[in-house]
C-alpha positions in Angstrom: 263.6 186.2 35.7 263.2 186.5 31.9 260.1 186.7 30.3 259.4 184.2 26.7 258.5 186.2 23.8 255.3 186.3 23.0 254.2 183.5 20.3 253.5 185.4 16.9 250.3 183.5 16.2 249.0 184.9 20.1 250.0 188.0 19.3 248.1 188.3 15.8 244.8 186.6 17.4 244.9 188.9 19.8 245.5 192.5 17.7 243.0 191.0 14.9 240.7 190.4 17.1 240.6 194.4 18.0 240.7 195.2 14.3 238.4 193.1 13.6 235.7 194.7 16.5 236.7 197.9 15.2 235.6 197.1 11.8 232.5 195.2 13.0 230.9 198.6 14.3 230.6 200.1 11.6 228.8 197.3 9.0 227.0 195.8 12.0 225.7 199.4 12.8 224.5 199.9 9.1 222.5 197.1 9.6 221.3 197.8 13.2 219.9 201.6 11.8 215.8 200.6 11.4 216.0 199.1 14.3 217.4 202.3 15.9 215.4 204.2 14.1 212.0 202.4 14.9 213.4 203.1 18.8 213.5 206.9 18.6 210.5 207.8 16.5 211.0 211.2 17.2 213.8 212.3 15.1 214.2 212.2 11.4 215.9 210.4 9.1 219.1 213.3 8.8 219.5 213.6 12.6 219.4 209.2 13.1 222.6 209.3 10.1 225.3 211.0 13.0 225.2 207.6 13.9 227.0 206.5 11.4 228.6 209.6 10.5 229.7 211.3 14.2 231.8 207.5 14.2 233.5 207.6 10.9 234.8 211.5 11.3 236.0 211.0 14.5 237.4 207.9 13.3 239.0 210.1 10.1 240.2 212.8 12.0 241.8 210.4 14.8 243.5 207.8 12.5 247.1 210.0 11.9 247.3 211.3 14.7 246.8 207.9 16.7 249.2 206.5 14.8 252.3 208.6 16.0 250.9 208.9 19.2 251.2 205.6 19.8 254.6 205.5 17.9 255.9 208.4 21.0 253.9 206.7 23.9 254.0 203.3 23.5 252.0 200.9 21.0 251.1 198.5 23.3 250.1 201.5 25.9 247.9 203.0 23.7 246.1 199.6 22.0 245.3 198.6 25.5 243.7 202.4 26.1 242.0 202.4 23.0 240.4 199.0 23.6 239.5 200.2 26.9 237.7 203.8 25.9 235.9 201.4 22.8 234.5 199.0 25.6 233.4 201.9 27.8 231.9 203.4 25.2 230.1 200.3 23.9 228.5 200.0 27.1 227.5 203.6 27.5 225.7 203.4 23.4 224.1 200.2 25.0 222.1 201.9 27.6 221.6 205.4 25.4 218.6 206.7 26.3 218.4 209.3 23.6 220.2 209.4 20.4 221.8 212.7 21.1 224.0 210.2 23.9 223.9 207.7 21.6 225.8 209.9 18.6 227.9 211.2 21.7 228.8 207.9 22.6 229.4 206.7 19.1 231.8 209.6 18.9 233.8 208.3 21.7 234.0 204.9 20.6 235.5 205.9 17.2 238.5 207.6 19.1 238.9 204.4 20.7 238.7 202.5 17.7 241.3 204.8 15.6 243.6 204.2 18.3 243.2 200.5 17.8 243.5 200.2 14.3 247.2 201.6 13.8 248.4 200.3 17.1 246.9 196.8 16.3 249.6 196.8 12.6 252.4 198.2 14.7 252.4 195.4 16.9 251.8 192.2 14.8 255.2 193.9 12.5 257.2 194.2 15.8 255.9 190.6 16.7 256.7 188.6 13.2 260.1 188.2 11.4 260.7 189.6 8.0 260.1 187.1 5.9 256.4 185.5 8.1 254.9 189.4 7.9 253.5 189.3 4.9 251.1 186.3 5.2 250.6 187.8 8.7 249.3 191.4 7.7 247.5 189.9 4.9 245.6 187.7 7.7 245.0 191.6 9.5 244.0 193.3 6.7 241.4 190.3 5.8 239.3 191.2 8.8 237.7 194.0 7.3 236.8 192.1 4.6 235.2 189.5 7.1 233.4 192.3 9.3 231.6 193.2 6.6 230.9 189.6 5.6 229.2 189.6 9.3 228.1 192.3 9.9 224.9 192.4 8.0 223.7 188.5 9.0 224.9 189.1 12.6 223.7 192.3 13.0 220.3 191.2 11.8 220.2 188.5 14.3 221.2 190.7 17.4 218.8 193.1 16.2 216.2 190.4 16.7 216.4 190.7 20.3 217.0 194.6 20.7 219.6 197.3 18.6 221.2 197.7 22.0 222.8 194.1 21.2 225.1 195.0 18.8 227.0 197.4 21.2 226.7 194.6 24.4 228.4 192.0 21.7 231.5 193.7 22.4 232.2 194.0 25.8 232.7 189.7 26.6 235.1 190.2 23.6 236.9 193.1 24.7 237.2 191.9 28.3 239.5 188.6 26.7 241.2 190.9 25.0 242.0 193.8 27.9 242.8 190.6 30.2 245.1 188.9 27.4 246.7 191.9 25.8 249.3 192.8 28.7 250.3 189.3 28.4 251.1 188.3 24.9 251.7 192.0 23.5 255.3 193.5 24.0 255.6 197.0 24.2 257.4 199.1 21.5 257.7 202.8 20.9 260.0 205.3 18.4 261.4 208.1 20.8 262.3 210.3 18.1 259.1 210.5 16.8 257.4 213.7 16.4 254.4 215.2 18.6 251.1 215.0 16.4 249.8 218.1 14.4 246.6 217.7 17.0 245.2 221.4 15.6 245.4 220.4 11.9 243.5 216.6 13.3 241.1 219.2 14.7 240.9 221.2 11.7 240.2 218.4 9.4 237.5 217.2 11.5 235.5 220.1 11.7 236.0 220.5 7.8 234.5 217.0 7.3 232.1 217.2 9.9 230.9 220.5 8.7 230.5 219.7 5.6 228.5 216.2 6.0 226.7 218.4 8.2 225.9 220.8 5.3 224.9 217.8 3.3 222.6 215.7 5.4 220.6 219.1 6.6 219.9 220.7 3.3 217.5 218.0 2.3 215.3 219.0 5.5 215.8 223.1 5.6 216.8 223.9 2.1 220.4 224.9 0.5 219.8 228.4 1.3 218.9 228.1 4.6 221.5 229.8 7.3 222.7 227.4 9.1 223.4 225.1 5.5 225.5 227.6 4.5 227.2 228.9 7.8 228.5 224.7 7.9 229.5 225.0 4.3 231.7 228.3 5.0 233.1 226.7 8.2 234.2 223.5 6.2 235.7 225.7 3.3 237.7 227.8 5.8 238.6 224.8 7.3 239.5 222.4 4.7 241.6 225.4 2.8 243.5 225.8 6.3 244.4 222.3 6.9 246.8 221.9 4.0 248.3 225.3 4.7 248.9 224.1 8.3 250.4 220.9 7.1 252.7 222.6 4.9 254.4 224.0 8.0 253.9 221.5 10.6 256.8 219.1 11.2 254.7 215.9 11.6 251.3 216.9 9.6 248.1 215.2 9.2 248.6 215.6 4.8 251.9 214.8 4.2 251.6 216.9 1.0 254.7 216.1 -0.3 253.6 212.4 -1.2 250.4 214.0 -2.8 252.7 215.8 -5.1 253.1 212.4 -6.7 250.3 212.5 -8.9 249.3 208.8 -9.3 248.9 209.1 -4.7 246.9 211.9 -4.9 244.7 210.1 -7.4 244.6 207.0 -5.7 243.4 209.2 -2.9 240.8 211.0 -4.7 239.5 207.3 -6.1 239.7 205.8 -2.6 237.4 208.5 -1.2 234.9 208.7 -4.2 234.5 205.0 -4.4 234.1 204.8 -0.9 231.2 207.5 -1.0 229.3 205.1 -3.5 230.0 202.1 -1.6 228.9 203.4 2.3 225.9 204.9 0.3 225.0 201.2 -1.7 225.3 199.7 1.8 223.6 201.7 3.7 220.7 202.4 0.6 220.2 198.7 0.5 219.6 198.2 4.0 216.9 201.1 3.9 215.3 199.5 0.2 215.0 196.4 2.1 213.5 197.1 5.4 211.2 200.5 4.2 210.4 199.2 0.3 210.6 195.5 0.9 209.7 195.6 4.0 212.0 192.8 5.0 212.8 192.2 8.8 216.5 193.5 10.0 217.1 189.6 10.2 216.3 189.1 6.1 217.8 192.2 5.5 221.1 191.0 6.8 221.3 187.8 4.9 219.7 189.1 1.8 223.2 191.7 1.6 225.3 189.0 3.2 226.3 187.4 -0.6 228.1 190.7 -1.7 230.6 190.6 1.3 231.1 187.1 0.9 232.3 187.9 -2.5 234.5 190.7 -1.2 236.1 188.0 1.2 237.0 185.2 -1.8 238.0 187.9 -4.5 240.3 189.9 -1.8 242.1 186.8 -1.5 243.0 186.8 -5.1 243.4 190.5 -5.2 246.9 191.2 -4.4 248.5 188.4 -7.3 246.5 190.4 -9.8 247.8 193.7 -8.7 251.2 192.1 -9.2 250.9 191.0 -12.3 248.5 193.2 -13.8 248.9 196.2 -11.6 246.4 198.8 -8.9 245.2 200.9 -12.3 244.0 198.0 -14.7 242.3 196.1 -11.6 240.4 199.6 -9.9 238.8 200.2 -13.4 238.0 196.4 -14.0 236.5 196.4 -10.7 234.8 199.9 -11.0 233.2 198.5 -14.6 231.7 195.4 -12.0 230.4 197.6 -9.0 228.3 200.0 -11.6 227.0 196.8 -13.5 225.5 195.7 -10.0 224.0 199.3 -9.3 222.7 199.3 -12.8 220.8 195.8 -12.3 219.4 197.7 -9.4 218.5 200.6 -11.2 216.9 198.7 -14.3 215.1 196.1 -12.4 214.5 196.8 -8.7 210.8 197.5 -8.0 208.5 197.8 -5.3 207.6 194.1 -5.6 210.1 191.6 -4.1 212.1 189.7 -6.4 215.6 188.9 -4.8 216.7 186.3 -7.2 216.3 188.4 -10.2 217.7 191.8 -9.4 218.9 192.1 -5.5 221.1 189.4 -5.9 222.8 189.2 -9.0 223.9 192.7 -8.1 225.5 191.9 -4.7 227.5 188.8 -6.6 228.9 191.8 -8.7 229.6 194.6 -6.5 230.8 192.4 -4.3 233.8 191.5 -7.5 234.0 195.2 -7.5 234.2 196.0 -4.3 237.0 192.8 -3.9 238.9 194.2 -7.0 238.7 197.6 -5.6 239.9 197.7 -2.5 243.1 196.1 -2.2 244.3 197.5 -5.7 243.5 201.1 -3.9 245.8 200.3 -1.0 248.3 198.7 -3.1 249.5 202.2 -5.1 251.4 203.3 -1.9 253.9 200.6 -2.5 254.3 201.0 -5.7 255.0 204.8 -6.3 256.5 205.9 -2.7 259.5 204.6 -1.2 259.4 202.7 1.9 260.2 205.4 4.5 256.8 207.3 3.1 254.6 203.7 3.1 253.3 205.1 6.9 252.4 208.6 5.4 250.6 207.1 2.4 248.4 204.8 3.3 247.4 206.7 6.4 246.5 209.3 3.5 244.5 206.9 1.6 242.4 205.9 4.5 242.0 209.4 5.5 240.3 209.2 2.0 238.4 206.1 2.6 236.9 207.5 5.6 236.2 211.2 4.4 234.3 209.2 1.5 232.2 207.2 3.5 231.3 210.1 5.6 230.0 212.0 2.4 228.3 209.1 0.8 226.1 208.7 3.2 225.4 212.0 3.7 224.8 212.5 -0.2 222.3 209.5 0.1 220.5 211.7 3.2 220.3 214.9 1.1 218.8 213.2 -2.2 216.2 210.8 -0.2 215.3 214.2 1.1 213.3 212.5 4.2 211.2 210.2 1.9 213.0 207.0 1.3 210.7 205.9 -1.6 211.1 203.8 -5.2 211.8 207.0 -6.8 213.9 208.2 -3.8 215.9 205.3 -4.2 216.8 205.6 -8.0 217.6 208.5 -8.1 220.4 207.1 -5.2 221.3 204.5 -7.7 221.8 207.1 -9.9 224.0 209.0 -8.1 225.9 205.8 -7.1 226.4 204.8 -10.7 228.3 208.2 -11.3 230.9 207.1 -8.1 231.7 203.8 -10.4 232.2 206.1 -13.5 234.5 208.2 -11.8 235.8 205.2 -9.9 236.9 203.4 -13.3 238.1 206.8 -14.6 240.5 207.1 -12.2 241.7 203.5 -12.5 242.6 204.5 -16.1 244.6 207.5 -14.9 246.3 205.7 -12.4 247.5 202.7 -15.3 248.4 205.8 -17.1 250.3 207.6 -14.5 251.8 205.0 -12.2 255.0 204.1 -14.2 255.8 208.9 -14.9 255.6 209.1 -11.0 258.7 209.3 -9.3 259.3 210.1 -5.4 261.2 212.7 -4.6 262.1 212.9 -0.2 262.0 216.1 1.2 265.2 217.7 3.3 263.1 218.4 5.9 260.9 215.7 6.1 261.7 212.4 8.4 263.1 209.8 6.6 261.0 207.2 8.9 258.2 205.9 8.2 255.7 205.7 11.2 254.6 202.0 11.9 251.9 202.6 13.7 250.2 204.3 10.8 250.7 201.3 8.0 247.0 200.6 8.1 245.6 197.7 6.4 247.5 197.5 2.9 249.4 194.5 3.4 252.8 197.0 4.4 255.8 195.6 5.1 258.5 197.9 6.8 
């Protein structure tokens, strides 16, 4: 008896579905953190931030490596484990009775979640023709726009009832999935591809983690303190070894020989600054809000949801003017937008509530930012590598992403410095408004760069690029 393909339109419900989850956590989490902090009065403000923190460096570290994992063992093998470990380890976050489990638990749901993400691409390319995928991975990639669209609003209204909601939200949703997934999905794998550098993945976690770590406890014991600069020796040691490693590995976590093309390695280094500012706006904005404003978690997630929304419509858009204008023009266009948001914030927030005149005029324009940001960002890997390194690159850039987010929030820790006031807050602004600068800057080098840059393929590296680690850039193999 033969089995009927699986219908393409299943087959992307089902994997975006996933993504979209995946995505979800994180902005719906942001949202959830007074809550979560009003539940464990007992710890301080850089302890509660591994919450966010312990999920995106596990996430980080995870990505490549989950990518050609799944590539050797089976796509559809691991996307059905990794929705698995994320439902169990919804549940367990759920019932944390401490937030020690809770950033434990968090931890384990972000390995879960960076097995999902690559595996969830791999299969919607293996499941759509040639000339259907790229209407189809822009659908995928658009749910991260839309999780963060959500998440604040929906967040706000789970947290309502109890923080422990936003975890239980995903379990009825995961279920469908885990039930329909064995169904619809078809399993695919590459043989020939390479074991995972799992000690370099290792290595570039504790780097990151070490260093966020470094960041987020100064503000409490002081820069000199031991242990501040014991995690900042670790995370030099280990960020200097990870490249060395890589140099050496056959299948590495940097592929440094597409960061020798200058305009990637910049793209990187823009990917991860601007993503410090923007985890640091959104996660700023929810604390103005709730501890300044003294909005409910409910307000507070409609009052941010206008910026996302914004994202969402100018995303759509994004990729025609990347084509026609290219990634450089558009990153410093949209880096000129985010820091005239921050700057309305910085000039005219005050202690007083008055959402028309200075909170919401600068969501409408870092959300343009944010929309004109993004997808440019993601869009240099196809411009300036050739198609068998697409995989490598963009699995570098959201290395990026996700090592930025990590440090912007753990900037914002170190300069609130435990007192989340007006002042506290500006000076975040502040600090925000440099990420733009720098943001736009690099958007200018990139224009500059992007046309010098040519590719040249190692003799020793593979020649194939690694499906399962396109992530979200609208990549077609």
């Amino acid at each position: 008896m033969t089995h009927a393909p699986p219908k393409p339109g299943v087959v992307l419900l089902v994997v975006s579905t996933a993504a979209f989850l995946a995505s979800l956590d994180t902005f719906i989490v942001t949202i959830a953190f007074p809550g979560i902090r009003a539940a464990f009065p007992g710890d301080d403000l850089a302890t509660l931030s591994w919450v966010l923190n312990g999920y995106t460096v596990l996430f980080a570290a995870c990505l490549a490596p989950a990518g050609r994992l799944a590539d050797r063992y089976g796509r559809r093998r691991l996307f059905l484990a990794g929705v698995a470990v994320f439902t169990l380890a919804s549940a367990a976050c759920a019932a944390a009775p401490s937030i020690g489990v809770l950033v434990a638990f968090r931890a384990v749901q972000a390995i879960g979640a960076a097995l999902v993400m690559p595996t969830s691409l791999a299969l919607l390319l293996t499941a759509f023709p040639p000339h259907r995928r790229p209407v189809a991975v822009g659908v995928w990639a658009s749910v991260g726009a839309a999780a963060a669209a959500l998440g604040p609003p929906f967040g706000g209204l789970l947290v309502e009832a109890s923080w422990r909601w936003v975890f239980l939200v995903n379990l009825p949703i995961c279920a469908v999935t885990l039930l329909a997934g064995p169904r619809v999905l078809r399993e695919s794998r590459d043989s020939s591809s390479g074991v995972p550098d799992v000690l370099g993945s290792a290595g570039l976690l504790v780097g990151v983690g070490a260093l966020a770590y470094a960041l987020v406890e100064a503000s409490d014991r002081g820069w000199g303190a031991r242990p501040v600069l014991l995690a900042f020796a670790v995370a030099a040691v280990a960020l200097t070894w990870v490249p060395l490693r890589s140099a050496r590995h056959p299948v590495p976590v940097l592929d440094l020989p597409a960061l020798r093309v200058p305009t990637l390695w910049l793209a990187c280094l823009t990917t991860g600054v601007f993503a410090a500012g923007f985890a640091a706006m959104l996660f700023g904005n929810v604390l103005f809000l709730t501890s300044v404003w003294h909005d409910s978690i409910l307000v507070a997630g409609l009052s941010l949801a206008p910026g996302p929304l914004v994202v969402v419509g100018v995303s759509v858009l994004g990729g025609r003017f990347v084509h026609r204008f290219g990634p450089g023009p558009m990153v410093a266009l949209g880096g000129v937008a985010f820091g005239a948001g921050v700057l309305i914030w910085l000039l005219r927030m005050g202690s007083v509530p008055d959402y028309a005149a200075s909170m919401l005029p600068g969501q409408l324009l870092t959300g343009l930012g944010v929309g004109l940001i993004m997808p440019s960002l993601s869009g240099v890997v196809g411009t300036v590598l050739p198609p068998s390194r697409w995989g490598a690159g963009s699995s570098m850039v959201n290395t990026a992403r996700q090592i930025g987010t990590v440090l912007g929030t753990a900037v914002l820790i170190a300069v609130f410095a435990g007192t989340p006031d007006l002042a506290a807050f500006r000076h975040g602004w502040l600090a925000i408004l440099t990420t733009a600068a720098a943001t736009c800057t690099g958007g200018l080098l990139i224009a500059a760069r992007r046309r010098a840059d040519h590719y040249a393929e190692p003799q020793a590296a593979s020649s194939t690029a690694s499906p399962a680690s396109m992530l979200a850039e609208g990549i077609e193999p």
